[in-house]
C-alpha positions as CSV (number, residue, x, y, z in Angstrom):
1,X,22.3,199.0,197.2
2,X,19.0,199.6,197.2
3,X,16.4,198.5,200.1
4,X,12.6,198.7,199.8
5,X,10.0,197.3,202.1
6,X,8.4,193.8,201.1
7,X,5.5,191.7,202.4
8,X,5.7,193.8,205.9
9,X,7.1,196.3,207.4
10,X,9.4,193.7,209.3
11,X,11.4,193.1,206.0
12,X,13.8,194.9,203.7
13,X,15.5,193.2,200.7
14,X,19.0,193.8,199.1
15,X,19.8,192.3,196.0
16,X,23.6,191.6,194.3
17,X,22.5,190.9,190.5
18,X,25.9,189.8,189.7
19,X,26.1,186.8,191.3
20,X,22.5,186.0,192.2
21,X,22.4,186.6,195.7
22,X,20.1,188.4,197.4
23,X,19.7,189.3,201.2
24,X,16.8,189.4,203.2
25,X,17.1,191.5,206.2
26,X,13.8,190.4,208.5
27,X,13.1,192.4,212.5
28,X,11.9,191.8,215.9
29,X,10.4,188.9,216.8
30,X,7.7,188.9,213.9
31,X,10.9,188.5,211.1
32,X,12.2,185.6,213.1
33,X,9.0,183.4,212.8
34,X,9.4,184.8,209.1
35,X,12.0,182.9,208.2
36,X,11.4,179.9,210.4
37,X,11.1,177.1,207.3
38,X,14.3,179.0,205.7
39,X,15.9,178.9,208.9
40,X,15.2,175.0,209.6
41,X,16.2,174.3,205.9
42,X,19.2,175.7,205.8
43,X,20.3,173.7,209.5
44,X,19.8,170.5,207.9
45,X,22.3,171.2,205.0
46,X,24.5,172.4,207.7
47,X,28.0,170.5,207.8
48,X,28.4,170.1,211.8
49,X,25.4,172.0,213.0
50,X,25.7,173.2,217.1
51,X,22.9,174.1,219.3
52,X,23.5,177.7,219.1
53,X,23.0,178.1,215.6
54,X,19.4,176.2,216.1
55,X,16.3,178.1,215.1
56,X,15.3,177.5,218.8
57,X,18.2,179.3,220.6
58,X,17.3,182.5,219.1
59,X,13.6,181.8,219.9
60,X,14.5,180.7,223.5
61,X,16.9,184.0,223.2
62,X,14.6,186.9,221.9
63,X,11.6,185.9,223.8
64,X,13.4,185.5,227.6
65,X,16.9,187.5,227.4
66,X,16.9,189.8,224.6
67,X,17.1,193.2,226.2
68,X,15.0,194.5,222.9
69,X,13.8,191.9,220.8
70,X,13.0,194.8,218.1
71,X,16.6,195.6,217.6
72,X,17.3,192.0,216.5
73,X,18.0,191.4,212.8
74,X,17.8,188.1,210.8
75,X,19.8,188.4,207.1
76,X,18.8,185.5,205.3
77,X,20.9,184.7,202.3
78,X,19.3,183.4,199.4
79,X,21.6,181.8,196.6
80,X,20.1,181.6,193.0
81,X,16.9,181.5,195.0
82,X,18.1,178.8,197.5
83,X,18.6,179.9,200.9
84,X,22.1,179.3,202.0
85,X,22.8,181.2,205.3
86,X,20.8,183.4,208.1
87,X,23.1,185.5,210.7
88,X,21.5,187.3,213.6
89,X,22.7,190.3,214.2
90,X,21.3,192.5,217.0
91,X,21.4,196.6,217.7
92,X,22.9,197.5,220.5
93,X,25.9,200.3,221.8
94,X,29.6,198.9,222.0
95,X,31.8,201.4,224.4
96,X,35.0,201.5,222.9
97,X,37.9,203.2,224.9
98,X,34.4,204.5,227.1
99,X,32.9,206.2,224.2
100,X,29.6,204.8,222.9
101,X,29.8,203.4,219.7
102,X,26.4,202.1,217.3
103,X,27.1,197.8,217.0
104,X,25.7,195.2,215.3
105,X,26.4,192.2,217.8
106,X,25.5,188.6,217.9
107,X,23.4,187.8,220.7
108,X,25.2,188.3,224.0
109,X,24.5,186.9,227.4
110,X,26.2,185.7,230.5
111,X,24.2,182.2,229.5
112,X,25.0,182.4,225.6
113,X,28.3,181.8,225.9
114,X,28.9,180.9,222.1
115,X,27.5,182.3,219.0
116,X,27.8,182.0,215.5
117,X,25.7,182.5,212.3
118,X,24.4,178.9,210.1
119,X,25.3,178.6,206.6
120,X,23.6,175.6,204.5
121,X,27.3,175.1,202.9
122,X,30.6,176.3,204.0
123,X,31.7,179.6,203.2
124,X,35.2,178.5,202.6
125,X,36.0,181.5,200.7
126,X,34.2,183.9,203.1
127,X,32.8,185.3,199.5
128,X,28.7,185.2,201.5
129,X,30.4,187.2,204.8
130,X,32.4,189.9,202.7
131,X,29.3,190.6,200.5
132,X,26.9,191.2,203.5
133,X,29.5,192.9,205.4
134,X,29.9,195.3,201.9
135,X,26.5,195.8,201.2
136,X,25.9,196.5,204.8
137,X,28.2,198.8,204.8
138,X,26.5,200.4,201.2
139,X,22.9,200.7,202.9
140,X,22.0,203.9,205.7
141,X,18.1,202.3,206.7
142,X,20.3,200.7,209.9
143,X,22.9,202.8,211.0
144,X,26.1,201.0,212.4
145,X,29.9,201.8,213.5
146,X,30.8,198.3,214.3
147,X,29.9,194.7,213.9
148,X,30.8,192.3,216.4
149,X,31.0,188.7,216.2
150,X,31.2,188.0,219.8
151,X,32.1,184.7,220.9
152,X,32.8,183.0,217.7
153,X,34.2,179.0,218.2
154,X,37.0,177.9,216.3
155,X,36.2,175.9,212.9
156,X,32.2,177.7,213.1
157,X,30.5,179.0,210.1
158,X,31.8,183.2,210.7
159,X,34.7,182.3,212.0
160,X,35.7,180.3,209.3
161,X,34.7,182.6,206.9
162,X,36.5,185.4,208.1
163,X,39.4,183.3,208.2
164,X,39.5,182.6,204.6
165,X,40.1,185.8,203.0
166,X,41.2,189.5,203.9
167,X,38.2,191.3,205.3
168,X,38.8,195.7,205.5
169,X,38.7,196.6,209.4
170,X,38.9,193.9,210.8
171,X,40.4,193.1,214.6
172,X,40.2,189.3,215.8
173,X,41.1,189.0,219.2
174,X,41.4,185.1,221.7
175,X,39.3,185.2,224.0
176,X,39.1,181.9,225.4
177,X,38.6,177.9,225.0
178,X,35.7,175.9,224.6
179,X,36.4,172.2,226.5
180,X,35.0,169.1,225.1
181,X,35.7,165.3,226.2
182,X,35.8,162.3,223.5
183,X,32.8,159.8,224.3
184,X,35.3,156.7,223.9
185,X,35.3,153.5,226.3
186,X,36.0,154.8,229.8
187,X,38.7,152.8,231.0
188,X,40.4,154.4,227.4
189,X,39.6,157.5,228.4
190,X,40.6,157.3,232.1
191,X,44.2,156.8,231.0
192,X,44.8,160.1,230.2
193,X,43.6,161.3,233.8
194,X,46.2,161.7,236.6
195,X,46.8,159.0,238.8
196,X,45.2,161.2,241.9
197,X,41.8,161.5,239.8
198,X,41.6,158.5,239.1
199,X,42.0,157.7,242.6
200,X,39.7,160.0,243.9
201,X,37.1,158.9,241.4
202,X,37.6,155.3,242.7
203,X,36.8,156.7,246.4
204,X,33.7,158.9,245.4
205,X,31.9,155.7,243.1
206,X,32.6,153.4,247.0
207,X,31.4,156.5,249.1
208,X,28.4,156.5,246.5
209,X,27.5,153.3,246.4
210,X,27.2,153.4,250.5
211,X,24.2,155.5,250.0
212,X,20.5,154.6,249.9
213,X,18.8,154.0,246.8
214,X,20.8,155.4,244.1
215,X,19.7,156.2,240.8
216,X,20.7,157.7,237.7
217,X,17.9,159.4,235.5
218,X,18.1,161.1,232.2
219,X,15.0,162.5,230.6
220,X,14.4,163.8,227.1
221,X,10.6,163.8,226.5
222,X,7.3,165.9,228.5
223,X,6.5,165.1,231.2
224,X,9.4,163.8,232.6
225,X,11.5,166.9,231.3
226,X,9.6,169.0,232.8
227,X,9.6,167.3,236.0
228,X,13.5,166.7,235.9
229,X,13.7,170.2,235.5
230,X,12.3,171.2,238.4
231,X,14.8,169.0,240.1
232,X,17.5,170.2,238.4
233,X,16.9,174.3,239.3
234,X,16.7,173.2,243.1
235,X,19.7,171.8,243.0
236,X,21.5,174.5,240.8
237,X,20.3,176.9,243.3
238,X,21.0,175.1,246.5
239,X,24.6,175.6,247.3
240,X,26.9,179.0,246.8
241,X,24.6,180.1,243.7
242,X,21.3,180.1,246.1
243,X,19.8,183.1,247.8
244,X,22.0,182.7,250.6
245,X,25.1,183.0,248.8
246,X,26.2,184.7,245.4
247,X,22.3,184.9,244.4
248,X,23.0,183.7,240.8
249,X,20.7,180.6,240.3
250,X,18.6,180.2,237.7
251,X,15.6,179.9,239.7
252,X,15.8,183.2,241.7
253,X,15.6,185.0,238.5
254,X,12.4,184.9,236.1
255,X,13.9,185.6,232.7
256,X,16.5,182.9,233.0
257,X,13.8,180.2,234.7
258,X,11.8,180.8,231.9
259,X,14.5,180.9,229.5
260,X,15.7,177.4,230.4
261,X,11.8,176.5,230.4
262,X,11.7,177.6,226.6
263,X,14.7,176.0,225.8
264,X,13.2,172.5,227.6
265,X,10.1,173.3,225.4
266,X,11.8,173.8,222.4
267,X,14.4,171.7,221.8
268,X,12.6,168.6,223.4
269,X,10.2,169.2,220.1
270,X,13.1,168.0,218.5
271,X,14.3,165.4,220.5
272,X,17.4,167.6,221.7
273,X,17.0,168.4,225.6
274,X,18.1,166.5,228.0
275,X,18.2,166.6,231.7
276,X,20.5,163.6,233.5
277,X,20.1,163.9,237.4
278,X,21.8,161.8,239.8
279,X,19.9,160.7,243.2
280,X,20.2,158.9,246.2
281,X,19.2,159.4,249.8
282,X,16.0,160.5,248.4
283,X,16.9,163.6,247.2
284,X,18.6,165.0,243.7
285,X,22.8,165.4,244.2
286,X,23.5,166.6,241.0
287,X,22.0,167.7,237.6
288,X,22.8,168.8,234.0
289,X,21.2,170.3,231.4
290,X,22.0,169.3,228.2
291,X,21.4,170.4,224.8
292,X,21.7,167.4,222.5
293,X,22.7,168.3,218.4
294,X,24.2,166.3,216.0
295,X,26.7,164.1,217.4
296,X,27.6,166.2,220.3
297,X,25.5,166.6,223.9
298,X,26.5,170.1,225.6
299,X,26.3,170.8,229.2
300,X,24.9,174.1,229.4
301,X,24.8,174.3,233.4
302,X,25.1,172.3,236.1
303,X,24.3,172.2,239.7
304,X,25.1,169.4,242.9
305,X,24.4,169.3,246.2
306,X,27.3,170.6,248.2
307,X,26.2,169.1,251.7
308,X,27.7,165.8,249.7
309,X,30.9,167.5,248.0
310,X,32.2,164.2,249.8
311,X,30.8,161.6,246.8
312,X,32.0,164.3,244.4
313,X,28.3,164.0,242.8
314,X,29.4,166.2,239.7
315,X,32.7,164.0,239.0
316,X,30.0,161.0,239.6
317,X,27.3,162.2,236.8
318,X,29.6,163.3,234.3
319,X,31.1,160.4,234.6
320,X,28.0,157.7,234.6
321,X,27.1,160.1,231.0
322,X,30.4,159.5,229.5
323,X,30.3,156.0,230.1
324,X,26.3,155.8,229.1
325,X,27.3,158.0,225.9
326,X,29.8,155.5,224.9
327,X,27.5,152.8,225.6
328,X,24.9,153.8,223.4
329,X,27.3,155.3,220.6
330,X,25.2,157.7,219.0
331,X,27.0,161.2,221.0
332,X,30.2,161.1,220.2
333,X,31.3,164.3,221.7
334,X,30.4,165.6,225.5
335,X,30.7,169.7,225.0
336,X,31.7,171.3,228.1
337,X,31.1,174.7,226.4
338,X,33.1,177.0,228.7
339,X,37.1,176.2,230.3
340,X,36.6,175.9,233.6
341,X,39.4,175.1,235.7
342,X,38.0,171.9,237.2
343,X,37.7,170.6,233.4
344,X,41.5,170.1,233.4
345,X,40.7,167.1,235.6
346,X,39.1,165.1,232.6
347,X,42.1,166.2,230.3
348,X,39.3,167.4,227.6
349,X,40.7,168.4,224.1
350,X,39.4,172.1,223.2
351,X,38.4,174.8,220.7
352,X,39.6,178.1,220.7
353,X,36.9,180.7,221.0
354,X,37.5,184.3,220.0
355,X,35.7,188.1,219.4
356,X,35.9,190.1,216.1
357,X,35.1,193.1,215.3
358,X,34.4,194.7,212.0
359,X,34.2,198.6,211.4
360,X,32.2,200.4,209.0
361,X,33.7,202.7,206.6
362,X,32.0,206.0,208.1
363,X,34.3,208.7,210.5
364,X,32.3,207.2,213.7
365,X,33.5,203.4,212.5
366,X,37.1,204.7,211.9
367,X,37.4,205.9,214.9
368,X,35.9,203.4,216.9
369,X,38.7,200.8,214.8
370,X,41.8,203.6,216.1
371,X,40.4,203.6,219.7
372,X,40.2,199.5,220.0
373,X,43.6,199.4,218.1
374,X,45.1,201.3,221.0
375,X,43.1,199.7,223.3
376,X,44.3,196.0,222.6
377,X,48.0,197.4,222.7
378,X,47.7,199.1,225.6
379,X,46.0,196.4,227.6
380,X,48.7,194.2,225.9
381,X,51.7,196.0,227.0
382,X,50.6,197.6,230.0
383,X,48.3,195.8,232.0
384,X,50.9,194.0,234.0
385,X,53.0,197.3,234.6
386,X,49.6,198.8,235.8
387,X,48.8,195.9,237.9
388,X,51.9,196.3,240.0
389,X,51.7,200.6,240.3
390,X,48.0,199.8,241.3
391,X,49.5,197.3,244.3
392,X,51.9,200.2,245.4
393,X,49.0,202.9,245.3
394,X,47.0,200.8,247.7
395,X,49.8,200.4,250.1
396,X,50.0,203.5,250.0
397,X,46.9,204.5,250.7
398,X,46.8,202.1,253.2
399,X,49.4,204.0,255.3
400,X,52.4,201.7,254.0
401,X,55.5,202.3,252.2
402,X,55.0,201.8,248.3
403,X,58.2,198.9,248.8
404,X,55.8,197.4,251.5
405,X,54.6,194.0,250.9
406,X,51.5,192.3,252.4
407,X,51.3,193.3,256.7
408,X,51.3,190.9,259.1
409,X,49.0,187.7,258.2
410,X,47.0,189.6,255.8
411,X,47.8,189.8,252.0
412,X,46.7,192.6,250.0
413,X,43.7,192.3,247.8
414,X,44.5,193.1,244.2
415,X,41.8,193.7,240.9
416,X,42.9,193.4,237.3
417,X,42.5,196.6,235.5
């Protein structure tokens, strides 16, 4: 395969004559606004598109959490001159059994919990997928042991592709579940809760309505986005994610505030943020922000006031959008995005979301494919085994008898390893 500079030094170019396709390999942040009309293009021909496979993510995502924008690569995928697919890939090191390993990697971050490449048409028989992953594997200008497709969601462009044919080296792995909720009539959907949650939703809507002046907002557009979002990061960071607790709100830290803030500005260009806050008392209980693509609105965080846990505020907004969704009929689907526990309340239906891993064909790559093989099994087979000699070690240590179990009133604090 052969790779020359184009146009700038941001851009190489592979071509595969055979079948007329031709790759486009673009860098840093300068590559992404390169491909911006190709990228928007190819999302509108997009069967099903989600808000992580938006131009704007991986704006939002290289300008505010990208821990080196440079090392990010955009392959755009042109098909008898028509472009068909873009994947992001970025540069990073993968430890593998604790040695360091060279990976090409989706974007990953605590607050991109889902990724995934965008193809203008399915790849149903992964033929786009094998043939970058072969010609990557042909070229030496970026060097590479592994590629990992972290958080893939089940039925999205990558993971389907990889799904329809064998691809060499390759380790697929669960991870976890991605919860969603059907936006049909509540009192339909109410009747696949538990008698106890529908009862306590019954108590929270009376201790609601006892409050002062309550009102249910939802903003979409500048300026009111902009204020509501202001609202919503107070109240995200006013209970156990504040600075007097686990210090994890979006406010306390500048590169997340200002991601959300690029996300607000972004995706409200497009008519696709929105912020729904519930209030009473004078004051904000509860927020969410949303994301709003296609048919489907995704909660990407949330945040309530916990000096009125009481009202269950949460429970009451995701409610009042549910029933305002159906309403209106144009979102179909309210995404959850992660599987929380407290999502088994609503009963949602889910995807499966899962990591793979694909090796290059180079002694490093082999090696790193052998160490995650016995990695996987091991963690498999022996992680429950371990669990239990680690709970004997600490008795131990603790000046008990390994056969001991917890002393007195206090049980013994245990870590999965």
């Amino acid at each position: 395969m052969n790779i020359s500079p184009t146009v700038t030094s941001e851009l190489t170019t592979v071509c595969d004559w055979s079948v007329d396709r031709h790759f486009e390999i673009f860098r840093g942040r300068a590559g992404l606004t390169a491909i911006r009309d190709d990228w928007n293009r190819i999302a509108r021909a997009s069967d099903g598109l989600r808000f992580f496979q938006c131009y704007e993510w991986y704006e939002s995502y290289l300008d505010n959490l990208a821990e080196a924008p440079s090392q990010a690569y955009f392959v755009l995928i042109r098909q008898q001159g028509t472009p068909v697919g873009v994947i992001p890939l970025i540069q990073a090191t993968r430890k593998v059994a604790g040695l360091r390993f060279r990976s090409l990697e989706l974007a990953r971050h605590s607050h991109a919990p889902l990724s995934d490449g965008v193809f203008g048409r399915s790849d149903s028989d992964g033929t786009i997928l094998r043939g970058l992953i072969g010609r990557l594997r042909g070229q030496s200008e970026i060097e590479w042991d592994l590629m990992c497709f972290n958080n893939l969601i089940e039925g999205g462009c990558i993971r389907q592709a990889l799904d329809a044919a064998p691809i060499p080296l390759l380790i697929s792995e669960s991870r976890t579940r991605c919860n969603y909720i059907s936006c049909i009539p509540f009192d339909d959907l109410s009747k696949r809760f538990s008698k106890n949650f529908r009862a306590n939703l019954r108590k929270a809507r009376n201790k609601l309505g006892n409050l002062s002046n309550v009102e249910y907002t939802s903003a979409r557009r500048q300026p009111q986005l902009g204020q509501a979002l202001n609202e919503f990061l107070d109240v995200e960071a006013s209970g156990w994610k504040g600075a007097s607790g686990a210090q994890t709100a979006i406010k306390l830290d500048g590169r997340l505030t200002n991601f959300y803030r690029s996300l607000c500005e972004t995706f409200s260009a497009i008519d696709a943020c929105e912020i729904n806050l519930l209030k009473a008392d004078g004051r904000c209980l509860a927020g969410q922000f949303c994301l709003v693509v296609g048919d489907t609105s995704y909660i990407l965080k949330i945040g309530y006031d916990e000096s009125y846990v009481h009202i269950a505020p949460g429970n009451m907004l995701l409610e009042y959008s549910l029933r305002r969704y159906s309403s209106e009929g144009v979102v179909k689907f309210l995404n959850l995005v992660t599987d929380t526990p407290w999502h088994a309340n609503w009963s949602p239906l889910s995807y499966a979301v899962s990591n793979a891993y694909v090796f290059n064909s180079t002694p490093a790559g082999m090696a790193a494919l052998a160490l995650l093989r016995c990695e996987i099994y091991l963690r498999g087979k022996y992680k429950a085994r371990l669990k239990s000699l680690v709970d004997r070690w600490r008795n131990v240590g603790a000046g008990h008898s390994p056969n001991d179990g917890p002393v007195g009133n206090k049980a013994v604090i245990t870590e999965d390893i």
